[in-house]
C-alpha positions in Angstrom: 45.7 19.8 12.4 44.6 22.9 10.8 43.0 25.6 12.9 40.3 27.7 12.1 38.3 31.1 14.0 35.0 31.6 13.9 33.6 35.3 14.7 30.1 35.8 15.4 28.0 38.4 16.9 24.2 39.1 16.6 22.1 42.2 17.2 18.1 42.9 17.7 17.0 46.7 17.2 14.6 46.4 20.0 15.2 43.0 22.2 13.0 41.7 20.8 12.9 43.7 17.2 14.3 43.4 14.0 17.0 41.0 14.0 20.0 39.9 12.5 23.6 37.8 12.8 26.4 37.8 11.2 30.0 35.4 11.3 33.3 34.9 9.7 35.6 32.1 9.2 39.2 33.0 9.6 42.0 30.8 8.8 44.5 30.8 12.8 48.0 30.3 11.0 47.2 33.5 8.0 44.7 35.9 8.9 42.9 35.4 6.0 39.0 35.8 6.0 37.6 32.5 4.3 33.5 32.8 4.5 31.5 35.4 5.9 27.4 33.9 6.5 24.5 36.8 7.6 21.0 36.8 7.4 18.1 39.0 8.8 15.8 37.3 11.3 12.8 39.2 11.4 11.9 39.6 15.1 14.3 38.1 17.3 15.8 38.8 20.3 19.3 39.6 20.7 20.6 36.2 22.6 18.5 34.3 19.6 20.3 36.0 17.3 24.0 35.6 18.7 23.1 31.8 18.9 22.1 31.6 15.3 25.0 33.5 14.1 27.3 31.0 16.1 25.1 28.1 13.9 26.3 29.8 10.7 29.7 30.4 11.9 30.2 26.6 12.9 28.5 25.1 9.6 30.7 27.4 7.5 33.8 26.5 9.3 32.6 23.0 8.9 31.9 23.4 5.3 35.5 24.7 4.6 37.3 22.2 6.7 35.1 19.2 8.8 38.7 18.0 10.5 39.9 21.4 11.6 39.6 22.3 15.4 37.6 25.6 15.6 38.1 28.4 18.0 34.6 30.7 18.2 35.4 34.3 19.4 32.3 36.6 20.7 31.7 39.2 22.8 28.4 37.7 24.2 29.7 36.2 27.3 26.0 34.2 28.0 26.8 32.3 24.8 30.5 31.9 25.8 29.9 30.4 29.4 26.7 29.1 28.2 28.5 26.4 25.1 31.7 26.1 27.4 29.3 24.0 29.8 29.7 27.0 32.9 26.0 28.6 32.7 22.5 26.6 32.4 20.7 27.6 29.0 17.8 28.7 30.7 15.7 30.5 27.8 13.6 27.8 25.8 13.8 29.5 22.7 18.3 28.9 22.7 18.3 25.5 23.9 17.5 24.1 20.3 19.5 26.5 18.8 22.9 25.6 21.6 22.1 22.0 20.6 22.0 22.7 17.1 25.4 24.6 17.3 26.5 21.6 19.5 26.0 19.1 16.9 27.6 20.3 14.0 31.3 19.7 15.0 33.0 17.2 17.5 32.4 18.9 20.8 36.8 18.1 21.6 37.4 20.1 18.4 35.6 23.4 19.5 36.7 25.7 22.4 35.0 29.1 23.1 36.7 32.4 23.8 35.5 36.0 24.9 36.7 38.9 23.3 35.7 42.8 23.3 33.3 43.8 20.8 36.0 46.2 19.8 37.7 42.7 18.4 34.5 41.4 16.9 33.8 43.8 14.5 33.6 42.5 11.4 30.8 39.7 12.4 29.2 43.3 14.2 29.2 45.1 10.6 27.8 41.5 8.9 24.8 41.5 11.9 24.1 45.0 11.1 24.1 44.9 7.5 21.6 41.7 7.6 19.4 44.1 9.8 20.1 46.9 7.2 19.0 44.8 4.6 16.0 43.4 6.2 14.8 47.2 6.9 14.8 47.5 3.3 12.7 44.4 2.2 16.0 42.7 1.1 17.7 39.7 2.7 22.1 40.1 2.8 24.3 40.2 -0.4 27.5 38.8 0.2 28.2 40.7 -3.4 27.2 43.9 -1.3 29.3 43.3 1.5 32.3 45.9 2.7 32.3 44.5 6.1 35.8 43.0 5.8 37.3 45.9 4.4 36.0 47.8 7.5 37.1 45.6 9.9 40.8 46.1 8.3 41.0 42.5 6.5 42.1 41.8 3.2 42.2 44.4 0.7 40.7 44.2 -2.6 41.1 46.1 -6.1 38.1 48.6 -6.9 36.1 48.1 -9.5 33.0 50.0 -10.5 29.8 48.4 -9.4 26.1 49.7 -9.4 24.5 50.9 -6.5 21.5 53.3 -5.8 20.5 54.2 -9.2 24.5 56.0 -9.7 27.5 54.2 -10.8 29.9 53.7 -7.3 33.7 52.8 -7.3 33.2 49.5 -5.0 35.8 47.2 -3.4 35.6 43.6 -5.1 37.3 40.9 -3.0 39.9 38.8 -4.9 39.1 35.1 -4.0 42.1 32.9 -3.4 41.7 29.1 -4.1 41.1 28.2 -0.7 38.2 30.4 -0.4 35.0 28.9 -1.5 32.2 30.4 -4.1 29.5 31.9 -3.4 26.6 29.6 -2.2 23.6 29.8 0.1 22.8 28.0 3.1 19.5 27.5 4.2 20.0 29.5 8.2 21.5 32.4 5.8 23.9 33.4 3.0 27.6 32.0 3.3 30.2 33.7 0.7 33.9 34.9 0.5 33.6 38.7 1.3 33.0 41.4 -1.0 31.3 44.8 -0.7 28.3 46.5 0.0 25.8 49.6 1.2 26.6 52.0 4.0 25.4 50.7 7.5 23.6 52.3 9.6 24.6 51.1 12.5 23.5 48.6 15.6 20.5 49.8 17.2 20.4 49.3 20.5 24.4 50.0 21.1 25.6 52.1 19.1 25.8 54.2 15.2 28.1 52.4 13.3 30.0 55.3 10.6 29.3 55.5 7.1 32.8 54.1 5.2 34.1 57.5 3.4 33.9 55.8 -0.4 37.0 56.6 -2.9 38.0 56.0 -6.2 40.6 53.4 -4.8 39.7 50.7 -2.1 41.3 51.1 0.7 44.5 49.0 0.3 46.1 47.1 3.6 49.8 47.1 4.1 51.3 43.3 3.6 51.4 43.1 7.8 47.7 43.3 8.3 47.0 39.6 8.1 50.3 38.8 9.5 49.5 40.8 13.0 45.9 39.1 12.6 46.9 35.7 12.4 50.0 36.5 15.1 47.0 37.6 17.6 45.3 34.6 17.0 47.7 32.3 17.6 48.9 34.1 20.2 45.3 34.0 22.3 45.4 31.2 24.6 41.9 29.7 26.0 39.7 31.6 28.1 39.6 30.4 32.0 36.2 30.3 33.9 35.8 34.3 34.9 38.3 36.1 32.8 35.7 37.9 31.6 35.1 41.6 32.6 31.2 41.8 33.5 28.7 43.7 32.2 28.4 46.7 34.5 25.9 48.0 32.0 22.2 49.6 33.5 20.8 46.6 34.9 16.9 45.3 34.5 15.9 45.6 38.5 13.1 43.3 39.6 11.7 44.4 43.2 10.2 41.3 44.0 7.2 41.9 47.0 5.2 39.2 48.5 1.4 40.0 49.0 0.6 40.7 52.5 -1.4 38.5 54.4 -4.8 37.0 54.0 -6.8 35.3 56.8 -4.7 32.1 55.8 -1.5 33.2 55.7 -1.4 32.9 59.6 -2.6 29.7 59.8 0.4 28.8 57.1 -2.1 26.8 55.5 -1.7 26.1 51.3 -2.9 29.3 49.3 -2.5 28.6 45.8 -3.5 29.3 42.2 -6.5 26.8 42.5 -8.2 27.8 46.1 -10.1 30.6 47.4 -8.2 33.2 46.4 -8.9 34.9 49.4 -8.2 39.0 49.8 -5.7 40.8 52.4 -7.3 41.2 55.8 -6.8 44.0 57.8 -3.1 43.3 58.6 -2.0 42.9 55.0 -3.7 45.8 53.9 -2.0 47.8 56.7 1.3 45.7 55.4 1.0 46.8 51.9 0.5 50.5 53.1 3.9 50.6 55.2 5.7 48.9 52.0 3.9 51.7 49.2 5.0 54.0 51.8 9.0 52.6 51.8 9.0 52.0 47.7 7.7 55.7 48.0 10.6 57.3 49.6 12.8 55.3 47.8 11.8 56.5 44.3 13.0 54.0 42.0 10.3 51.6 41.0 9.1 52.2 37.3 6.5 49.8 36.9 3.7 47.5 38.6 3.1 44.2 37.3 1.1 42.2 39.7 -0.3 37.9 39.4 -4.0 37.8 39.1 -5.2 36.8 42.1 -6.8 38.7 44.2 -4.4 39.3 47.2 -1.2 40.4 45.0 -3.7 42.7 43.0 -5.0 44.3 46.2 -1.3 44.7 46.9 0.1 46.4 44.3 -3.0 48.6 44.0 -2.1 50.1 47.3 1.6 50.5 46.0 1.0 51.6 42.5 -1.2 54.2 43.8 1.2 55.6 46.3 3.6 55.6 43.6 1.3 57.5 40.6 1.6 54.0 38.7 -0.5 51.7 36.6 -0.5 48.0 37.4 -0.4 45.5 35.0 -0.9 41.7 35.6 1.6 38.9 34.8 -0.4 35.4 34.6 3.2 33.7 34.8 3.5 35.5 38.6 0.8 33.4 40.2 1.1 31.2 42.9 1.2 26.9 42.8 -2.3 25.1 42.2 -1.8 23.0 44.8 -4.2 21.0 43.7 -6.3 19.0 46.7 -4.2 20.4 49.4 -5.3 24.1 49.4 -6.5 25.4 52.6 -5.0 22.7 54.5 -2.1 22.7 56.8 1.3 21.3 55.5 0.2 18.5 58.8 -2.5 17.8 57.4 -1.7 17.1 53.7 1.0 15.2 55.5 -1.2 13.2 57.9 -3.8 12.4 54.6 -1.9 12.0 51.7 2.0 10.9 53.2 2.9 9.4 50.2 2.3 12.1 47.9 3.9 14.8 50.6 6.9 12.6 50.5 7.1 12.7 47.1 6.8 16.2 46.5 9.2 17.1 49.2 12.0 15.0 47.4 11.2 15.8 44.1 10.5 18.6 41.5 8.4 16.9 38.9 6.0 15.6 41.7 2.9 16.9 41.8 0.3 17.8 44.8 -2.5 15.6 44.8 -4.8 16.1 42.9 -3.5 17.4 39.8 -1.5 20.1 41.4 1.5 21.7 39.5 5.1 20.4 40.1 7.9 22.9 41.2 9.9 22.5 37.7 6.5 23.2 36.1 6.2 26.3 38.1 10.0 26.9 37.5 9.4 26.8 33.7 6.3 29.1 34.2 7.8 31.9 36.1 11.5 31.2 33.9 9.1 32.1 30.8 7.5 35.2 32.6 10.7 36.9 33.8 12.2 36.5 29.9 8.9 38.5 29.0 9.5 41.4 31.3 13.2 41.2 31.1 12.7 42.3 27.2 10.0 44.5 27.5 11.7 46.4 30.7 15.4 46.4 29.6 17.2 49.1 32.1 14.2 49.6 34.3 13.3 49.0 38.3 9.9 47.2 38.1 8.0 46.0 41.1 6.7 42.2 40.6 3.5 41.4 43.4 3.9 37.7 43.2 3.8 35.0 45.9 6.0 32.5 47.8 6.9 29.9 45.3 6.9 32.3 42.3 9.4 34.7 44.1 11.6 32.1 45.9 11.9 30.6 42.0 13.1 33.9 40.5 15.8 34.0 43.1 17.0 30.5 42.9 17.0 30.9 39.5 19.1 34.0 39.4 21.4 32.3 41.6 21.8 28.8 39.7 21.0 27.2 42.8 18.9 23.3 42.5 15.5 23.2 43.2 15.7 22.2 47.2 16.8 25.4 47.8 13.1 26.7 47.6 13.2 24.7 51.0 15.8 26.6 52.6 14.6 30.2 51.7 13.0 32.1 54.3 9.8 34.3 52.1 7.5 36.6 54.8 4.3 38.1 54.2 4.9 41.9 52.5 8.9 41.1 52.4 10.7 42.9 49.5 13.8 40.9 47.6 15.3 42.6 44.6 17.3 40.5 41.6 19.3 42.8 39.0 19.5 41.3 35.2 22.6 42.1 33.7 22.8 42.1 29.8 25.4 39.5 29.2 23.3 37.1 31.4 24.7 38.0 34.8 22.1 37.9 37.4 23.1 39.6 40.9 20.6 38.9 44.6 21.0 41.9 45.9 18.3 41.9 48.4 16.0 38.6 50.2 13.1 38.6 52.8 13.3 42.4 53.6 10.8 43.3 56.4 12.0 46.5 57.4 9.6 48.6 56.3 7.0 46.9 58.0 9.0 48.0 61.1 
């Protein structure tokens, strides 16, 4: 059965910003490049767009050859773990897009593999010349395209072609008879390779260098697609964890509960649809000592706060310590636990048993009432943290939020089922701290720290 690579990679200059993918179709057994697809996205995040060049990259290779087995190569390990089945897809905006990708070949028939980005470069030089395009008001050319030549693939004769208002010797790809004509696909443009505009270069990684032009494209030696197609056969299947991680700056959340209210002693429910009561003394003294730790530790950036009243007062005493503004995060609030706030977990227990039962076994139950379930909370708070992880990429921000909110973000981070909110111990004015990683990693690195309150 004939064996086929798909490359693909996808960049956003801005995460989210202008966004683009690119992919390639390699044949295993010859090296050959057979279709290159790239489009510009608009806005997009980066993960969207890695996902929707691996969409191109499978409907090409499915286009060329619908009974081939395909191995997809990237260097975005999320994606990787995420379509080898080992990570959830947790970010609503992939899961159609990893379904899509899903459903377009025999799942048996595709494997997934990491590689460096130093080995994905010509599906890096297709993503950045979609975004290059897009900047100027164009969509790709495949006709443009030098993005095989620069990744060292088949070499093509020159011939002179047009290009900024001055005639330019440009590379024009010879197309064998197994490689297809140019056509258009409606995610983006598919085509065999052929040449195109300088790049300028992946935003948020790196510049990519202008190709130094000559009269005479650059011509391979007879070996190049031989060593290609040797390394591909060669590679065997990735195991769970071969890949290096991304020690990259990390997005740091400092996650601080509020400090107490007149309830909080009473450990009766407090949520998004009671009193919404304020700190009393003891809180306020709480979030002192904690302003006063965050203060001497000098790494918080920024405040973001939920709206009610308690985490507000809360992070006002912090942010002020700290000579920071504090902005509020609706998706931080706590439950509404509908008919049960301000009573005792006994009492909900001794009026409404049934329910309690329920919600204790669970996560789509609701309170009584109307309340909100924990996987609607989960979605909630999963749909907050992917707002602040984009707009505070590589910073330590604090997050005021409360026990459920808090105790989701760590089970989350960890992967661990929704019982475990049951078995995490969350104090008053405690400080817990999750670190993002780029390629998806998520790392606990701190839970229910009351030290500074000592």
């Amino acid at each position: 059965m004939r064996e086929l690579i798909v490359e693909a990679d996808g960049g956003s200059r801005g995460n989210p910003g202008p966004a683009g993918y690119g992919a390639v179709v390699i044949d295993a057994a010859t090296g050959e490049t057979l279709a290159e697809a790239a489009e510009y996205l608009g806005v997009a995040t980066n993960n969207v767009a890695e996902y929707s060049g691996l969409v191109a990259g499978l409907r090409a290779a499915r286009d060329l050859d619908p009974t081939a087995t395909v191995r997809v190569r990237m260097d975005s390990k999320l994606v990787v773990e995420q379509m080898s089945g080992r990570w959830q897809i947790k970010h609503p905006a992939m899961r159609p897009l990893a379904a899509e990708a899903r459903s377009i070949l025999p799942p048996d028939r595709v494997t997934y593999e990491w590689i460096p980005r130093a080995e994905n470069k010509h599906a890096d030089r297709l993503a950045n010349e979609a975004m290059d395009a897009g900047k100027r008001g164009e969509q790709w050319s495949p006709s443009q395209s030098t993005a095989d030549l620069d990744a060292g693939g088949t070499a093509r004769p020159a011939v002179p072609r047009k290009g900024r208002g001055e005639l330019r010797d440009q590379p024009q790809r010879t197309r064998s008879e197994t490689t297809p004509a140019s056509t258009t696909d409606v995610r983006g443009t598919l085509a065999a390779p052929g040449s195109v505009a300088p790049l300028e270069g992946r935003g948020e990684l790196r510049d990519q260098p202008q190709p130094t032009r000559t009269r005479t494209a650059p011509v391979a030696t007879p070996d190049t697609n031989d060593i290609r197609a040797a390394r591909n056969l060669a590679s065997e299947a990735p195991t769970a964890g071969a890949a290096p991680p991304d020690l990259g700056t990390p997005t740091t959340f400092v996650l601080l509960r509020h400090g107490e209210t007149p309830l909080t002693p009473q450990k009766r429910f407090s949520g998004s649809g009671g009193s919404d009561p304020a700190l009393s003394d003891t809180g306020r003294d709480q979030a002192d000592r904690v302003a006063t730790a965050l203060a001497a530790r000098g790494t918080v950036q920024d405040v973001i706060s939920s709206p009610l009243a308690r985490c507000r007062e809360t992070a006002a005493i912090v942010a002020a310590r700290l000579g920071l503004d504090v902005r509020i995060e609706d998706g931080l609030r706590e439950t509404d636990f509908g008919a049960w706030e301000g009573l005792t977990f006994g009492e909900v227990r001794d009026r409404y048993p049934d329910d309690m039962s329920a919600w204790l076994s669970s996560p789509d139950a609701e309170p009584t009432g109307g309340g909100e379930s924990f996987e609607a909370v989960a979605h909630r708070v999963g749909a907050a943290r992917d707002e602040l992880l984009a707009a505070h990429t590589g910073r330590t921000v604090l997050l005021v939020s409360h026990v459920t909110p808090i105790k989701t973000l760590v089970r989350l981070a960890l992967g661990a089922p929704p019982e475990a909110l049951f078995r995490m111990e969350l104090s008053a004015a405690s400080l817990s701290v999750v670190a993002y990683y780029g390629d998806g990693n998520a790392s606990v690195r701190l839970l229910n720290d009351t030290s500074a309150l000592r």
